[in-house]
N, C-alpha and C positions, 0 to 999 in steps of 0.2 A: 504494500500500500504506500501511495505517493504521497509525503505532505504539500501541504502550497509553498513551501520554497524550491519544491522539483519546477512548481509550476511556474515563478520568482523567474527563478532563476533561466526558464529556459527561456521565456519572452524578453528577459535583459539581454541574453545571448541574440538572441537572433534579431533586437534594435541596433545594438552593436555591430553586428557582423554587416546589417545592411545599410544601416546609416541614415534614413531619411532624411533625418533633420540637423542636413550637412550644409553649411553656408555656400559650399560650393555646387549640390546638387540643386540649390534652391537658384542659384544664379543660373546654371544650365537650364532647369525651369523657365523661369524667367524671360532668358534671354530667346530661348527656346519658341516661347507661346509669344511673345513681340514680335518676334520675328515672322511667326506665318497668322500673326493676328488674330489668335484664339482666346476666347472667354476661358479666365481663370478657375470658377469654378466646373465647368466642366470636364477641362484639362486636369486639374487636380484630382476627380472622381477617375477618368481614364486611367492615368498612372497606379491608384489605387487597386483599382478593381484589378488590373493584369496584373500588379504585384501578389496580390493576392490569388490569383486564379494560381498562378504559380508555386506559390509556396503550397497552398495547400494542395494540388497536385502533386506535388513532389511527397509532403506530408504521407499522403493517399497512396501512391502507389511506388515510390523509394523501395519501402521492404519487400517489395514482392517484385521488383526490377534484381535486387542483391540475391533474395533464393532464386532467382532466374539464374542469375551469373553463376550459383554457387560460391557466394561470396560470403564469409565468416560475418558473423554481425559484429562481433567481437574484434575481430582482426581491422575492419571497417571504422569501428567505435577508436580502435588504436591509431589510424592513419588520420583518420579526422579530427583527433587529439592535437595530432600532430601537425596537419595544417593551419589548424585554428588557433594554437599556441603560436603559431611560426606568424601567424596574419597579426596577432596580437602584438606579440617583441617587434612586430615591423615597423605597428603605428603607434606601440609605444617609446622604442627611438629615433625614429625617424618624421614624429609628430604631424605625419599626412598617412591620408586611407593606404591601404597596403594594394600592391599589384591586380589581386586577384580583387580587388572591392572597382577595382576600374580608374586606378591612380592616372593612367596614360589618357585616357580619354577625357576625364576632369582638368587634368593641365593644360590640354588643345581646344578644351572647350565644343562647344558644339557646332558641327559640319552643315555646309548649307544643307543636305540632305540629312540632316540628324535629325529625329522626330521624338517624340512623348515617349514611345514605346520601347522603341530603340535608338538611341542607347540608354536612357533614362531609367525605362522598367529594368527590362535586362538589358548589359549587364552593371550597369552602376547601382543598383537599387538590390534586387534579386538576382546575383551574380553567381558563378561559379561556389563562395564562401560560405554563402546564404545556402542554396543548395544542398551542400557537405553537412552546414550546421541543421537545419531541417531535418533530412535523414536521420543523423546520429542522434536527435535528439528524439525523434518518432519512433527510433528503432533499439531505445533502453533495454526493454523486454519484451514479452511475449503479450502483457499487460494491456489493455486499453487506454490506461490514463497517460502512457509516454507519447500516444499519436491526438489525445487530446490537448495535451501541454503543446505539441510542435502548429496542433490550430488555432490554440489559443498563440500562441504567438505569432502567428502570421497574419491574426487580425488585429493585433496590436502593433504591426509594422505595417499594415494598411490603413489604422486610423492616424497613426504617427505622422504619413506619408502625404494623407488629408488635410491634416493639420499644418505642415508645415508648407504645403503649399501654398493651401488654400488662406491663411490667416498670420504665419508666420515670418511668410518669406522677406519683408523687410527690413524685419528685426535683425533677421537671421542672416540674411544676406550685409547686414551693416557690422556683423562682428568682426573684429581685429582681428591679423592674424595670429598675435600672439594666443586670445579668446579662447581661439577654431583650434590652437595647434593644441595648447591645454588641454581642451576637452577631448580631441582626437588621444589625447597618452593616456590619458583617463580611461577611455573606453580600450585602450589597446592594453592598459594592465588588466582589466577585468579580464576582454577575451582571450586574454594569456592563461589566466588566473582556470578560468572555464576550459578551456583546449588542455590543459596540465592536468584537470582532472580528471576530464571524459581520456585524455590517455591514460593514467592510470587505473579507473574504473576498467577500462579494458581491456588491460594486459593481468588485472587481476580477474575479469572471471573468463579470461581465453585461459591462464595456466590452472583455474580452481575447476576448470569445466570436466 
């Protein structure tokens, strides 16, 4: 039985790992929806809804793509430890989003054919990290409550995603860099902190198995 810091804990991971309310996705936004002359809050709902169709497909059917593969959950739950710890120590020294959250794409900003969906949903938003962390967070156990904790987070990085669009974006958009890089180390000790221990959890019931 899960208590609510399983479930804490997995919605911080997976706001982290995606970032919505990133001063820099929020200017891609922005600059995104001025450019092809789109109404804010509908564009803000778009981004949401596919971020979220997303995660929670992934949610839904991750564990049953892994018994497809023959893939270890456990062995799985160890490599995704290990990615998300390594995304973590990225943007906790390096004080910007990590590679795999779509660091290159945010530096260049967005392309005259760059739209809402992409690259924005995926993969700046629901990216490759996001993905990883979803899975191993749906695929705890055998349990019900580990694929409810990865929904409940992927609607709380859809309303996040709402939110800082829709309401946030100048605030958020006017933060310092100094602000942005802070809060970026922040977040990159947590999902250090989180990836350190879903590896561990994993390599202890892959050897106790």
């Amino acid at each position: 039985m899960f208590d609510w810091d399983f479930y804490v804990q997995a919605a911080v991971s997976m706001l982290v790992i995606t970032a919505p309310i990133d001063p820099v996705k929020v200017l891609f936004f922005n600059t995104t929806i001025e450019r092809d002359g789109k109404a804010r809050t509908p564009s803000a709902l778009l981004v949401s809804v596919v971020v979220l169709g997303i995660l929670v497909g992934v949610a839904l059917v991750g564990r049953e793509f892994l018994d497809l593969l023959g893939i270890n959950l456990d062995a799985f739950r160890v490599v995704g430890g290990v990615v998300i710890a390594g995304m973590g120590f990225e943007m906790l020294y390096g004080g910007a989003p990590s590679k795999a959250q779509g660091r290159k794409i945010e530096e260049e900003g967005p392309a005259e054919d760059s739209g809402l969906i992409m690259p924005l949903s995926i993969p700046l938003i629901a990216g490759p990290g996001a993905i990883v962390t979803t899975i191993s967070i749906a695929s705890v156990s055998d349990a019900i409550e580990p694929l409810i904790a990865a929904l409940i987070g992927a609607v709380v990085v859809a309303l996040a995603a709402f939110v800082a669009f829709q309401w946030l974006g100048g605030a958020i958009a006017r933060l310092s860099q100094k602000a942005t890089a802070l809060m970026v180390r922040l977040g990159g000790l947590i999902l250090a902190t989180i990836g350190v221990q879903m590896l561990l959890d994993g390599l202890k019931n892959f050897f106790l198995a």
